[in-house]
N, C-alpha and C positions, 0 to 999 in steps of 0.2 A: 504494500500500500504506500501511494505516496504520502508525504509528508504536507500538511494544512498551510506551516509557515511557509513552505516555499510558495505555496498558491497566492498566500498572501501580499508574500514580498514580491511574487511576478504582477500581482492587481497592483499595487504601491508603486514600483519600478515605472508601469505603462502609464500613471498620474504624471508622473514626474517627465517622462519624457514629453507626454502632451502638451502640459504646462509650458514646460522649456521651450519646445519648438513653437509653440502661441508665441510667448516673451521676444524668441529671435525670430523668428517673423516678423510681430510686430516692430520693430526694434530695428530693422534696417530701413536703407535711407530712402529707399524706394513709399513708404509709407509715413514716410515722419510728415506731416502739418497735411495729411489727407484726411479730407472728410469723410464718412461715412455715406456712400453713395444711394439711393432706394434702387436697388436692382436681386435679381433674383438668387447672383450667386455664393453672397454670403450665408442666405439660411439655411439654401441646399447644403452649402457646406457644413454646418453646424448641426443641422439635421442629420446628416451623413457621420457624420462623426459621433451623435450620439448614439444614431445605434451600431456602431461599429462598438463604441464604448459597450454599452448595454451587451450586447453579444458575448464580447469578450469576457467582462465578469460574470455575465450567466453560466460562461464556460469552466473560469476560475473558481467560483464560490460553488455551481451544482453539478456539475460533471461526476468526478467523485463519489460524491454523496449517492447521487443519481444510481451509478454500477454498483457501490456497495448497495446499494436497498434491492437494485433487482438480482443482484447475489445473495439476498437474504437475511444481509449482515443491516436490520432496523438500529439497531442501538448502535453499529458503529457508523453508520450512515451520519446519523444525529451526532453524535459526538464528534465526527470528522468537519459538520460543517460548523459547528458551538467553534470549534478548536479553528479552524481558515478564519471565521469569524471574529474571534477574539486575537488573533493576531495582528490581524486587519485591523482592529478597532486601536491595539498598540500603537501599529504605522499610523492611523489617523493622529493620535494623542502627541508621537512627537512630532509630526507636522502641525501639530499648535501649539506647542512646545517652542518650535524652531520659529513659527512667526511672532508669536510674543519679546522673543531674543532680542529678533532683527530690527 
């Protein structure tokens, strides 16, 4: 069986990379003192992105869970996702940890 933190810290990792590449996108010179245009292709983008987001932690938080419970295994099904779960909730706590810091 795999291990819950690593699910966790791969949900955590894919935040951080999102974020960042938002930040350096935003943040080059091609976009500095541009306005926010009314056109179609931002929300498709953002739309697009959520459920790629969405997907992907569906895949990290229930997948697992998901094959232990149709292997039979109910209580470690529950307890594999309690455990991704509560990791997860760690990585959240020092990411408000780290912005309180900054």
């Amino acid at each position: 069986m795999k291990k819950p933190f690593l699910f966790a810290l791969c949900a955590a990792v894919y935040i951080v990379f999102i974020v960042s590449a938002i930040n350096f996108v935003s943040s080059l010179p091609v976009f500095q003192g541009v306005e926010g245009e009314d056109n179609l292709l931002m929300p498709m983008t953002m739309l697009a992105l959520l459920v790629l987001s969405v997907a992907l932690m569906g895949f990290l938080f229930l997948s697992q869970p998901i094959l232990l419970y149709i292997e039979g295994d109910k209580k470690g099904s529950v307890n594999f996702f309690l455990k991704t779960l509560g990791f997860f909730a760690c990585f959240v706590l020092v990411f408000i940890v780290i912005m309180f810091l900054l």
